[in-house]
C-alpha positions as a Markdown table, in Angstrom:
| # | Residue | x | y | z |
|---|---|---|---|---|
| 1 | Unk | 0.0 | 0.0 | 0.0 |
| 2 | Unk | 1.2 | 3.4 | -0.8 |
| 3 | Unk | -0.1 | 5.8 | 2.0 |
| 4 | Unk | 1.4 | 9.0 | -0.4 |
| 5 | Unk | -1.7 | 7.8 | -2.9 |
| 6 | Unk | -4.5 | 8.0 | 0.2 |
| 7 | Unk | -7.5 | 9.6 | -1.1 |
| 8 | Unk | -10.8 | 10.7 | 0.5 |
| 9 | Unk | -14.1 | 8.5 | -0.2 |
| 10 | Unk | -16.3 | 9.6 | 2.1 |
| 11 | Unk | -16.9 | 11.2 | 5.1 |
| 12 | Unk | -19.8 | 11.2 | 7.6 |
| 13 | Unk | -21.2 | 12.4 | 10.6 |
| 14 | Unk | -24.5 | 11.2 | 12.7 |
| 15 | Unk | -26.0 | 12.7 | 15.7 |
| 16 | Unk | -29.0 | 11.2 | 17.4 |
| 17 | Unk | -31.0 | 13.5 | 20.0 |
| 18 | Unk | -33.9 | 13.2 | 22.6 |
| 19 | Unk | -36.2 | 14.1 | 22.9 |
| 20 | Unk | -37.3 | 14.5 | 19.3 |
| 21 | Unk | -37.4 | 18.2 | 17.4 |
| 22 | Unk | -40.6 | 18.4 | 15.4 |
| 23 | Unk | -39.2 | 18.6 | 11.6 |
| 24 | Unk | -42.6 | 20.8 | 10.6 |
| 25 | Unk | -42.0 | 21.9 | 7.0 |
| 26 | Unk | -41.9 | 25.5 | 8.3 |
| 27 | Unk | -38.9 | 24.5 | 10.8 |
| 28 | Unk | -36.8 | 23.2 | 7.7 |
| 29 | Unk | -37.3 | 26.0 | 5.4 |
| 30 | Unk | -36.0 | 28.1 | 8.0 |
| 31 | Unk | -33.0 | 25.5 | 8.3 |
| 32 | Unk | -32.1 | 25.9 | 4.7 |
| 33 | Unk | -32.6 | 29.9 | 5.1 |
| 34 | Unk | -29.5 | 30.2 | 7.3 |
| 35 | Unk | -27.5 | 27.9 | 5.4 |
| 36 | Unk | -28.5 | 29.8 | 2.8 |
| 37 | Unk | -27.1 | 32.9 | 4.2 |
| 38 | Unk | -24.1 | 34.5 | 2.6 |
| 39 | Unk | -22.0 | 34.2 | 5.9 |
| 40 | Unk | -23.0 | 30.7 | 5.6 |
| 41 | Unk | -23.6 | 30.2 | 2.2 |
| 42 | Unk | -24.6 | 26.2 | 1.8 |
| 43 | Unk | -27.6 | 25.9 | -0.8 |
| 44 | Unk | -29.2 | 22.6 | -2.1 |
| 45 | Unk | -30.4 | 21.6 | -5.4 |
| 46 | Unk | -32.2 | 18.9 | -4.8 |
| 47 | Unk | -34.5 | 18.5 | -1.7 |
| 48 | Unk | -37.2 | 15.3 | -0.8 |
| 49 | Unk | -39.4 | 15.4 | 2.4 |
| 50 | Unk | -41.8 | 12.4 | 2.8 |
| 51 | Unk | -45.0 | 12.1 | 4.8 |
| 52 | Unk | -43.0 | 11.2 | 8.2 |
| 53 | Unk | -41.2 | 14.4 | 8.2 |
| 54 | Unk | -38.0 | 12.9 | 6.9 |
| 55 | Unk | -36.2 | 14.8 | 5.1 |
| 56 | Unk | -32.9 | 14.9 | 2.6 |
| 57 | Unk | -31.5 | 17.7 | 1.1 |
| 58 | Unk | -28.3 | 17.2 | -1.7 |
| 59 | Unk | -26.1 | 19.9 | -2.9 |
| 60 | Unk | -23.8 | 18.3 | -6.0 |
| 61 | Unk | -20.9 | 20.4 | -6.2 |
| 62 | Unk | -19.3 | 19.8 | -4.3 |
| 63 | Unk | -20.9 | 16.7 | -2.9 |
| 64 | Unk | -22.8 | 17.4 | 0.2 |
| 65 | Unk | -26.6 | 15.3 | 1.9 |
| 66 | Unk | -27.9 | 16.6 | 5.1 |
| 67 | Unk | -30.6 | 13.9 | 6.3 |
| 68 | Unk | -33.1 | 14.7 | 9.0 |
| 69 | Unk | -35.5 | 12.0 | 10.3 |
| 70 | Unk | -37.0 | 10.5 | 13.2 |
| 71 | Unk | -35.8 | 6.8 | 13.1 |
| 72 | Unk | -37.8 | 6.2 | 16.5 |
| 73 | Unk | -40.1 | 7.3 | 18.8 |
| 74 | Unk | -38.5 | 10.3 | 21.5 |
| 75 | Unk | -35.5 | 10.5 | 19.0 |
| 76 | Unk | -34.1 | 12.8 | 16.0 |
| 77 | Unk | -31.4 | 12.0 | 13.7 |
| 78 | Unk | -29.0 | 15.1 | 12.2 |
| 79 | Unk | -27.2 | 13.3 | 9.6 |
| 80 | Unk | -24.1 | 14.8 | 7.6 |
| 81 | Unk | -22.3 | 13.5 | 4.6 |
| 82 | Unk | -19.9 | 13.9 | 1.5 |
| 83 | Unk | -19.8 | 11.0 | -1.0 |
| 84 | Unk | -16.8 | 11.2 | -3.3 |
| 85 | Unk | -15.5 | 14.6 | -1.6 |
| 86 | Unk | -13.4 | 16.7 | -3.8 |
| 87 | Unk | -11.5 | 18.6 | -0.7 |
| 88 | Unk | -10.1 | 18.0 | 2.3 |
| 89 | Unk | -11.7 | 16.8 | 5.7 |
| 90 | Unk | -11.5 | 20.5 | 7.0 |
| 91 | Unk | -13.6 | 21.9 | 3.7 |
| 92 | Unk | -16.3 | 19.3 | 4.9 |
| 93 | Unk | -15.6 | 19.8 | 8.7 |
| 94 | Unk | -16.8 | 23.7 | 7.6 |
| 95 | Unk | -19.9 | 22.3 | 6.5 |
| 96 | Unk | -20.8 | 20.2 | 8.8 |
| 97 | Unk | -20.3 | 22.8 | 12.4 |
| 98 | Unk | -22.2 | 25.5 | 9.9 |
| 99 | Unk | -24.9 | 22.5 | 9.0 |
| 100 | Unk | -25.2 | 21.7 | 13.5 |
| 101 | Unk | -25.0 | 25.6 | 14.2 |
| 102 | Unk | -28.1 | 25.7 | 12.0 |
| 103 | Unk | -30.0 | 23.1 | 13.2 |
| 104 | Unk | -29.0 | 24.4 | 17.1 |
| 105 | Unk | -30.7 | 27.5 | 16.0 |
| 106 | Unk | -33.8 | 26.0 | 14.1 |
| 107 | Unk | -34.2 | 23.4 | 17.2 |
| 108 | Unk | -32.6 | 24.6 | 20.2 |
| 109 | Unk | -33.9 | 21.6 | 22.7 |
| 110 | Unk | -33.1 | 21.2 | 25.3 |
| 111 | Unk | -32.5 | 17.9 | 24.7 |
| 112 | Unk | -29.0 | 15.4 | 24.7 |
| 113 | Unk | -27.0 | 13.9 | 22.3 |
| 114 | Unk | -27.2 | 10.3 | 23.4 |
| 115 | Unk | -25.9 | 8.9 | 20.3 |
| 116 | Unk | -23.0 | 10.0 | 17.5 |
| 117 | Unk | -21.1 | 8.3 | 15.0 |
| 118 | Unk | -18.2 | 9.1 | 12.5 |
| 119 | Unk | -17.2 | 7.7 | 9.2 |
| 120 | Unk | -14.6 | 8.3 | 6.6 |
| 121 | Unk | -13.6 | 6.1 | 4.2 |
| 122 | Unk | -10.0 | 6.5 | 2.0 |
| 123 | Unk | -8.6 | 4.8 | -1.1 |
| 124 | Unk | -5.3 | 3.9 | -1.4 |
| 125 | Unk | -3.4 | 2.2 | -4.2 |
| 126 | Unk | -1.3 | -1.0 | -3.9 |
| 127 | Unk | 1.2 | -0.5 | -6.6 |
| 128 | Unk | -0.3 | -2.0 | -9.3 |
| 129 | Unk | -1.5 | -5.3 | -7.9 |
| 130 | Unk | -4.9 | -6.9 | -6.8 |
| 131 | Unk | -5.5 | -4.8 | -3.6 |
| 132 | Unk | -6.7 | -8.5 | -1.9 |
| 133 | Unk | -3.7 | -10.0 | -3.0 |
| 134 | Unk | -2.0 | -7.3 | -1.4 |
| 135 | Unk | -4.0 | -7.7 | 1.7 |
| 136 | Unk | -3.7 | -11.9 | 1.8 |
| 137 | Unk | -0.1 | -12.6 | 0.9 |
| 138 | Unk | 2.0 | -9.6 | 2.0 |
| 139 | Unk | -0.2 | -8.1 | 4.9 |
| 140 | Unk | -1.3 | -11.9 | 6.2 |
| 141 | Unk | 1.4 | -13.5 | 5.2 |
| 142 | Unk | -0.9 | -16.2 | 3.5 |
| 143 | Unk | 0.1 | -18.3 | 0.5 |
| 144 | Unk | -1.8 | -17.6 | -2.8 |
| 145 | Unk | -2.3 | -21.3 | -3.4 |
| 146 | Unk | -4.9 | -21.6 | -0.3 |
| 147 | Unk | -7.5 | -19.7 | -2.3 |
| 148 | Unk | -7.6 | -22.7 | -5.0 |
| 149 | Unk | -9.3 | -24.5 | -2.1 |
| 150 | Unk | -12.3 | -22.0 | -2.6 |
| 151 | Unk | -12.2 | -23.6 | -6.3 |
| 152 | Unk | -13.1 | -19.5 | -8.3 |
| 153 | Unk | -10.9 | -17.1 | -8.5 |
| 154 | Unk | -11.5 | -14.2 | -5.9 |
| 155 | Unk | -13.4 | -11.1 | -7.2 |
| 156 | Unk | -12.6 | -9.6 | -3.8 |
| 157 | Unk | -12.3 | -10.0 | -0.1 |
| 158 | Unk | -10.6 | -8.1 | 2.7 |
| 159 | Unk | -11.0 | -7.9 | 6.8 |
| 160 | Unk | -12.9 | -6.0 | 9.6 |
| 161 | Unk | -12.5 | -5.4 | 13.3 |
| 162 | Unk | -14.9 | -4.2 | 16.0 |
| 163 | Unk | -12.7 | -2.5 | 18.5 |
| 164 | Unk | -14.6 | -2.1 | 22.0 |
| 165 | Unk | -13.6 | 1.0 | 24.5 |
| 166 | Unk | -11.3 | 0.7 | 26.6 |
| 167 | Unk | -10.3 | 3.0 | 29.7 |
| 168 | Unk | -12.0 | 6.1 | 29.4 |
| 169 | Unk | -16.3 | 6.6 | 29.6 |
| 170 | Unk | -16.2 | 8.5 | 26.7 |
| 171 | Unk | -14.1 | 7.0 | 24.3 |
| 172 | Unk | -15.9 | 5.0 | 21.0 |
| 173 | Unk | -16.3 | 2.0 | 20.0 |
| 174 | Unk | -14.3 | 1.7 | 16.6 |
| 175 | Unk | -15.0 | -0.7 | 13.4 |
| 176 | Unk | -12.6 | -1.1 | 10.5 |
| 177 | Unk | -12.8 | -1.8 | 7.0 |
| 178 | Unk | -9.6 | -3.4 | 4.7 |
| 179 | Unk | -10.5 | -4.4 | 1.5 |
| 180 | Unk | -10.7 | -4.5 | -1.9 |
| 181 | Unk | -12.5 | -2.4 | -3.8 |
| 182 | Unk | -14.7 | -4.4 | -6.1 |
| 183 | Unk | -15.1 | -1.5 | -9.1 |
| 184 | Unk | -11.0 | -1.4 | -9.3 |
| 185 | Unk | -9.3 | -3.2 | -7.4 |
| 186 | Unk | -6.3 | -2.1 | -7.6 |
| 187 | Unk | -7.3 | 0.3 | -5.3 |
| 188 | Unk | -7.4 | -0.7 | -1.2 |
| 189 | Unk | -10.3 | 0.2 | 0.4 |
| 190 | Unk | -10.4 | 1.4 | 4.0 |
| 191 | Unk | -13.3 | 2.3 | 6.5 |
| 192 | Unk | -12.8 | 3.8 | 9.6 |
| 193 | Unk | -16.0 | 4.4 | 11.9 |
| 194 | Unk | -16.4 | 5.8 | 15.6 |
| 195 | Unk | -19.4 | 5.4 | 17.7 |
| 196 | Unk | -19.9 | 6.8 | 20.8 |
| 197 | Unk | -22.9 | 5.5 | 22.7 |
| 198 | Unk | -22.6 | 7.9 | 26.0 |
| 199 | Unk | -25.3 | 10.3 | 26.2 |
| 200 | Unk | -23.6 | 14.0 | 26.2 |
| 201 | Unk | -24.7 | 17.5 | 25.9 |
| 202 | Unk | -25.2 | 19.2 | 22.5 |
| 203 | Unk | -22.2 | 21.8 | 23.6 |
| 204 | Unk | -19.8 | 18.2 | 23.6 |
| 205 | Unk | -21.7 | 16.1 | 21.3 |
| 206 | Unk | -22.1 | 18.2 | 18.1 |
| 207 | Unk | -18.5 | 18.9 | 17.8 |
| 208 | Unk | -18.3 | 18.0 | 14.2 |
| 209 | Unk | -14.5 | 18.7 | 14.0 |
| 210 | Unk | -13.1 | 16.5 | 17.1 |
| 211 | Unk | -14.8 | 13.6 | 15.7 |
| 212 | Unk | -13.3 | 13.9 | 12.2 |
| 213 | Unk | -10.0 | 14.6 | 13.6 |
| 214 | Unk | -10.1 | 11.8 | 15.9 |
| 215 | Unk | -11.3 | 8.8 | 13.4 |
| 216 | Unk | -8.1 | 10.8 | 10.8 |
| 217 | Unk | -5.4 | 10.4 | 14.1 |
| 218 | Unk | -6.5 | 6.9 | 14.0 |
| 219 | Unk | -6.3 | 6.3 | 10.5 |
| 220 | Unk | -3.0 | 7.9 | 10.3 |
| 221 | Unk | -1.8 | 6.4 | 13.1 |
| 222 | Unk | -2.2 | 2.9 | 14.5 |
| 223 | Unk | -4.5 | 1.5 | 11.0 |
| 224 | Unk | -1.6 | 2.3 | 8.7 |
| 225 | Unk | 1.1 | 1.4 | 10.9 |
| 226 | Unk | -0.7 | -2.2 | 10.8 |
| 227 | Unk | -1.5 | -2.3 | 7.4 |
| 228 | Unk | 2.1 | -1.6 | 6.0 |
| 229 | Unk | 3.7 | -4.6 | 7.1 |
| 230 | Unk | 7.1 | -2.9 | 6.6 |
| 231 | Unk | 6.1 | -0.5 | 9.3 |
| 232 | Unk | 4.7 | -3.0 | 11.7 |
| 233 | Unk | 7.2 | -6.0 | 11.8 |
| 234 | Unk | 10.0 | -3.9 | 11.3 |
């Protein structure tokens, strides 16, 4: 894997909140009003609101969704996300405080942040090669001729962890994606998603920034030092 070629897939952040804001059609038009703002200056072209209030609104260029629902009773979901992102993960971080700072304003509570999450997904290129062969013989240390056992040749494969806290209350619970990916693989893909389950106030929870900049540390950090095997037997 060549971590100079490491390029940004996605990136995503969730917040879910109790008790419930009321997503009225007036409240969101005022949501897209200040975002619409030229201090702000975030504007949609496509929006889609069904009968349960849910709501998605898509800006193209560059990529940006905001989704707002109510996936349970008591709760609200605040949704932020970039697929493909042409910039870098402060260009989205941007978005995504001016995106919460709205929806504080629109839907001020009180209520907690009893749920967030945090995704960002990376490509990287292996040189040339299959990105699973990469993974199984030189990351492994597996021989190609187990995989005749399986009697097709592989289209694609790769590994995943669930890493559970482990000291402090507040850390998250991590998950990690290593694989190829299927559309050209010759390019290694790699998830990296936090979780934090701990109920927190909206002054802690909705830090957009710290959560990016924590799941990049990790990514960065410990994930490529064990996916180069160079850099972690040597």
């Amino acid at each position: 894997m060549r971590p100079d070629t490491k390029r940004h897939y996605y990136f995503g952040v969730g917040f879910i909140v109790a008790p419930a804001p009321v997503f009225s059609a007036a409240a969101l038009l005022k949501f897209e009003a200040r975002l619409a703002d030229p201090n702000v200056g975030i504007t949609f072209d496509n929006r889609q609101r069904d009968e349960s209030g849910t709501s998605l609104l898509v800006r193209n260029s560059p990529p940006l969704t905001v989704h707002l629902t109510t996936p349970a009773p008591q709760v609200g979901q605040l949704a932020v996300m970039s697929v493909e992102p042409r910039g870098l993960p402060e260009e989205f971080i941007s978005d995504a405080e001016d995106i919460v700072q709205a929806f504080r304003d629109v839907w001020p509570g009180p209520f907690q942040v009893v749920h967030r999450d945090c995704t960002v997904r990376y490509l990287y290129a292996v040189g040339g090669e299959h990105s699973f062969q990469y993974l199984w013989e030189k990351r492994l240390h597996q021989a190609s001729g187990e995989l005749q056992l399986l009697e097709r040749p592989i289209l694609g494969g790769g590994i995943r962890f669930v890493l559970p806290p482990q000291d402090a209350a507040d850390e998250a619970i991590i998950e990690v994606k290593i694989e190829s990916l299927l559309r050209d693989p010759s390019q290694l893909f790699v998830e990296s998603q936090f979780a934090w389950r701990q109920p927190t106030s909206p002054e802690i929870g909705f830090d957009a920034g710290a959560m990016i900049e924590a799941v990049e540390a990790y990514t960065n950090g410990p994930l490529t030092r064990f996916i180069l095997p160079e850099q972690s037997h040597g």
